[in-house]
N, C-alpha and C positions, 0 to 999 in steps of 0.2 A: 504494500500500500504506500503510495508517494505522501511524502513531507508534510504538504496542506492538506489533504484528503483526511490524513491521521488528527492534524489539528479543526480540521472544519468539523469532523465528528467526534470529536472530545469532550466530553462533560455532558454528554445530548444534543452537542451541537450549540452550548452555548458558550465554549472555550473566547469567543472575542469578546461576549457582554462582559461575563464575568472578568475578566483581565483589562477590560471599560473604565470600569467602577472603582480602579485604581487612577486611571487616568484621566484629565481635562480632555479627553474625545471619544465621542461616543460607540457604540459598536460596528458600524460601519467606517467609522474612520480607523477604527484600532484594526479591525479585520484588513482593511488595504493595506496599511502600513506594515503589515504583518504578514504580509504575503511577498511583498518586497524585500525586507531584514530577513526571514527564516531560512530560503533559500540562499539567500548571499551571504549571511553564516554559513548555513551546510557546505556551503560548496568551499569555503575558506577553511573549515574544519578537517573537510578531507583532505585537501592540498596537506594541512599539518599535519593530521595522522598520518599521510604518506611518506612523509619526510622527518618525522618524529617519533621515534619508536615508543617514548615512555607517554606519547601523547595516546598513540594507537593501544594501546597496552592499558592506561585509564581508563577507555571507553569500552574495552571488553570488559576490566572490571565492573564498570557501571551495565552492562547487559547481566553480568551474570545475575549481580545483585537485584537487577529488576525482574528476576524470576519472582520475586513475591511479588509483584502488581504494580501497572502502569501509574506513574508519576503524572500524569494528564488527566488521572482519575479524580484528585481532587481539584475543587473549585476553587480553593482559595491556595493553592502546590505554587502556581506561576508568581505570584504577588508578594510572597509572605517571605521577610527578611533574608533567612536563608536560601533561597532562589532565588534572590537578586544574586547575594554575595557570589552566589555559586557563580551567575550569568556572569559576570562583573570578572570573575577567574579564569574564565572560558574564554573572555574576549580579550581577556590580556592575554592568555596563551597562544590565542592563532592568529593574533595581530599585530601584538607585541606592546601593547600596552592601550589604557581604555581609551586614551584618548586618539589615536592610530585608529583604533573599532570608530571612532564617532567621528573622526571623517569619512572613513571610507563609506560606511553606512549611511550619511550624509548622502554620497552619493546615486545609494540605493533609493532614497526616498525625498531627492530635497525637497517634498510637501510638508514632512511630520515637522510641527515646531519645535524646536533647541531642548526645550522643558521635557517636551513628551518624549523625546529622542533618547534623552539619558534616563529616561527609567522603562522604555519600550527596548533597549539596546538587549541589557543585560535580562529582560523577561523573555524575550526573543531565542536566545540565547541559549537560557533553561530549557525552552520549550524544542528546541531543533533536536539536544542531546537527550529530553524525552524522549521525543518521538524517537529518534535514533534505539533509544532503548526498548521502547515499544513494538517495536517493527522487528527486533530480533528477541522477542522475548521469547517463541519458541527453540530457541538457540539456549536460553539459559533456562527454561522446565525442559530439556533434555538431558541435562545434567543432575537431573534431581533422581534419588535414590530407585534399584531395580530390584524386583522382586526376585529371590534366588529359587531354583527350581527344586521342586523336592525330592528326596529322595525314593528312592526305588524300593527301601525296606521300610518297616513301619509303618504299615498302610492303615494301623487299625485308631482306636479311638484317639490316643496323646496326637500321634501323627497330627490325625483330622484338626483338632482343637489349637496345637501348635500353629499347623496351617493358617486357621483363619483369625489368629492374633495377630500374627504377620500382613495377612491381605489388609487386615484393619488399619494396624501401623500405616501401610504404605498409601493405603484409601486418604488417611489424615494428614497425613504429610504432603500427597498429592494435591488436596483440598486447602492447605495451606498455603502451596505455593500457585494455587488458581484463585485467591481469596484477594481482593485488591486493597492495598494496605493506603493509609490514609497517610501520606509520607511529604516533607516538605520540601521536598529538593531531588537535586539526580546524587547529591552527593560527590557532585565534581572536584568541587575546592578540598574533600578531605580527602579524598580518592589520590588526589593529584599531591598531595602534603606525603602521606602515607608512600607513595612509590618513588618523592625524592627524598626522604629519610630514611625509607627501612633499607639496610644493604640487598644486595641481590641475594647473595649466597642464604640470607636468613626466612626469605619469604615464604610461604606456603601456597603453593600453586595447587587450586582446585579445579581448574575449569578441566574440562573436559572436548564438547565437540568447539568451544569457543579457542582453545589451544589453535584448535588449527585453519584457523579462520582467519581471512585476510581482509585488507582496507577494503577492498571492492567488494568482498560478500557482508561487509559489516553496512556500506551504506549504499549497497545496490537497491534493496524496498525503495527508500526513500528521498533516494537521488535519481531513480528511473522517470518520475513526470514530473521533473524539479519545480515546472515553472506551472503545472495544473492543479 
């Protein structure tokens, strides 16, 4: 599913009012505006992950962890302090600093006024590396726990009962990570602290089919009808 499509149908379809209601423009203004910045982030995001390994390596982290539930779920997720800060992280990373982001982006929309600019920038921002995470969330509920197969002996009552304490586990766990969490941010800014402090050698690598996954399968969804 491409970039706007994911955000036009967000929250019921009401991802621009709601993100409004922050702003001096109303829903049709924030909607335009926001269709200009989201892809020219995207598209500046992946040039970085292309060419930045620890950048690329973030946003897998932030897919996997978006296995418990889309960051576009909640109403108030784009607006609320910490997904500014995050956006605000995100656009100093692939631009090289916010103020680099607000020219260029500038350029993206010179209608949005100066005001609305610097605080549609960095919600913009949030909202792309959502979707990004949205778009490959089946990428990280594949990584979630498999049921082992049973055995060929002990067919009879413990077997059975064992059995279905197991399916249950895995039922709950599964329903955990399809349950969509009420979360205020992608978690960019910690993600991206986190992988230039902890050394290499000390890390714990879980991912699994996201391991081997590359820039182009990570923002193919949503760079396929960039501009639809």
């Amino acid at each position: 599913m491409s970039l706007m499509t994911l955000l036009d149908e967000a929250q019921g379809g009401r991802l621009f009012a709601n993100v409004a209601r922050s702003l001096d423009l109303d829903e049709a203004q924030t909607g335009k505006a926001m269709r200009k910045l989201c892809p020219a982030i995207a598209a500046r995001l992946k040039q970085k992950a292309d060419a930045d390994d620890s950048v690329f390596q973030t946003l897998l982290d932030i897919v996997e962890d978006a296995g418990q539930g889309s960051h576009l779920a909640d109403p108030e997720a784009l607006t609320s302090l910490e997904a500014i800060s995050d956006g605000n992280a995100i656009l100093d990373d692939i631009y090289g600093s916010r103020n680099a982001a607000m020219v260029a982006l500038r350029e993206a929309d010179p209608s949005i006024p100066e005001r609305e600019l610097s605080k549609l920038a960095p919600i913009s921002a949030t909202a792309v590396v959502s979707a990004l995470a949205a778009a490959n969330r089946p990428m990280a509920l594949s990584a979630g726990a498999q049921p082992a197969r049973a055995s060929s002996a002990g067919e009879g009552f413990i077997s059975a009962f064992i059995s279905a304490i197991v399916a249950g586990i895995i039922a709950a766990l599964t329903k955990k990570l399809r349950t969509p969490s009420r979360r205020r941010s992608t978690g960019y800014a910690r993600t991206r602290t986190r992988r230039k402090t902890t050394p290499v050698k000390t890390r714990t690598v879980v991912r699994r089919r996201t391991a081997n996954a590359s820039v182009e399968d990570l923002f193919r969804d949503i760079l396929g009808n960039l501009g639809k």
